[in-house]
C-alpha positions in Angstrom: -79.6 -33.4 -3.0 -76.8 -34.2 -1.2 -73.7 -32.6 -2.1 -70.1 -31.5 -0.1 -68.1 -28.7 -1.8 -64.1 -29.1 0.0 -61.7 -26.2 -0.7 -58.8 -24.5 1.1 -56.0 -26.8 -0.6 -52.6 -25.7 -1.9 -49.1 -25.8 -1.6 -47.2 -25.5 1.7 -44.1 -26.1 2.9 -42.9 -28.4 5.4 -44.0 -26.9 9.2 -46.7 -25.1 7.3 -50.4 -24.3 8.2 -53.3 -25.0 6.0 -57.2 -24.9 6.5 -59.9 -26.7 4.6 -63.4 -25.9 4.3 -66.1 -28.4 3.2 -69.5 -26.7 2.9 -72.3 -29.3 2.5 -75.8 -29.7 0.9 -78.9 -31.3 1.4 -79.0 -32.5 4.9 -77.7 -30.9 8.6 -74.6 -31.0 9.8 -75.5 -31.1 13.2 -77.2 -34.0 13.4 -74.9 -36.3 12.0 -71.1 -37.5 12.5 -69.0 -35.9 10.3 -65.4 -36.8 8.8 -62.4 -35.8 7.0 -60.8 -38.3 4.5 -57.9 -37.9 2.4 -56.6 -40.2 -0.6 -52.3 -40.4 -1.3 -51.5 -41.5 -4.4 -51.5 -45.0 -4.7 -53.3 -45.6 -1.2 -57.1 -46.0 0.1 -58.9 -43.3 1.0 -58.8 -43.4 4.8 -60.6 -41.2 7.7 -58.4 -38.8 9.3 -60.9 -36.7 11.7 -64.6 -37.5 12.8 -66.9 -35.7 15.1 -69.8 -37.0 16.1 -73.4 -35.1 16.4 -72.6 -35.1 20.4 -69.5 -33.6 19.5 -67.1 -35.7 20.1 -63.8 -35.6 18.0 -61.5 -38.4 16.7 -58.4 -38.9 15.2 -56.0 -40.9 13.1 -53.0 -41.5 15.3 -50.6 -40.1 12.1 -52.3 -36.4 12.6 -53.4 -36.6 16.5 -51.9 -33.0 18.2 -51.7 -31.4 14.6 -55.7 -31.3 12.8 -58.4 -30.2 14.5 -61.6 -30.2 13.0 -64.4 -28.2 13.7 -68.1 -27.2 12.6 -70.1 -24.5 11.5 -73.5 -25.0 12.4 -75.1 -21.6 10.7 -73.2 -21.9 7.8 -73.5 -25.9 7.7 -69.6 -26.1 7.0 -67.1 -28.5 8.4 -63.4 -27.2 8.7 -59.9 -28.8 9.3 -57.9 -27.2 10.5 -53.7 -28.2 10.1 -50.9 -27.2 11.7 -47.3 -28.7 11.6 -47.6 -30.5 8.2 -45.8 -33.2 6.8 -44.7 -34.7 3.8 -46.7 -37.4 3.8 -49.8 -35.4 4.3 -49.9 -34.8 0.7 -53.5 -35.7 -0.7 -56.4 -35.1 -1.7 -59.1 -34.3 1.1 -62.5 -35.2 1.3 -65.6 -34.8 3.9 -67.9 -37.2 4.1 -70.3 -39.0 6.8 -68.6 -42.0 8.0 -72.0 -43.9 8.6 -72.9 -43.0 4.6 -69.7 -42.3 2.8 -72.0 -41.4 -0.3 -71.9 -38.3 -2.7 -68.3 -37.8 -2.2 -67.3 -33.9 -3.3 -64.5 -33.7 -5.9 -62.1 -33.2 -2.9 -59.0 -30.6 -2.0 -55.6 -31.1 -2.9 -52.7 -30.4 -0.5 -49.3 -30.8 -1.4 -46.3 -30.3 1.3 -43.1 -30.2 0.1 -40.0 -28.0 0.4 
C-alpha cells in the first residue's frame, strides 16, 4: 500500500529555517522521481522540488537558491529542506511522485509570518 506520511511543519518567522520530512510506504524511493508540492489557500496545488531516480533536482523558480530537497535511501524518506522563508510560502506541503500524483499524505502545514 502506498502511503506518504509529511511532517516537520510549524510556525516560523520571516528569514526563518524549516525542514520537512516525508517518509513513504509501499514502493522505493530510489527508483522513482520524487516531489514536493505545496497548496496556499485558495490556489492549485503546484510542484515546488523534484528529483529524479538519476538524481537530478528541480525547482520552481519562486524557491530556486532557498529549498533543497534531498533523499534518504535507508530510511526511504524524502526531506526539504528551507532556508530564507517567505510569506508567501505559507502552505500546506505535500510529497508525491510527479509521474503518479496518487495516495496523497495528509500534508504539513507551514505558516511564516512575523
Amino acid at each position: 500500500q502506498v502511503q506518504f506520511v509529511e511532517s516537520g511543519g510549524g510556525l516560523v518567522q520571516p528569514g526563518g529555517s524549516l525542514t520537512l520530512s516525508c517518509v513513504a510506504s509501499g514502493f522505493d524511493v530510489r527508483i522513482w522521481d520524487m516531489g514536493w508540492y505545496r497548496q496556499a489557500p485558495g490556489k492549485q496545488r503546484e510542484l515546488v522540488a523534484s528529483l529524479s531516480s538519476a538524481g537530478r533536482s528541480n525547482y520552481a523558480d519562486s524557491v530556486k537558491g532557498r529549498f533543497t530537497l534531498s533523499r534518504d535511501r535507508i530510511k526511504n524518506t524524502l526531506y526539504l529542506r528551507m532556508n530564507m522563508l517567505k510569506l508567501e510560502d505559507t502552505a500546506v506541503y505535500y510529497c508525491n511522485r510527479p509521474t503518479r500524483e496518487d495516495h496523497w499524505g495528509q500534508g504539513t502545514q507551514v505558516t511564516v509570518s512575523s
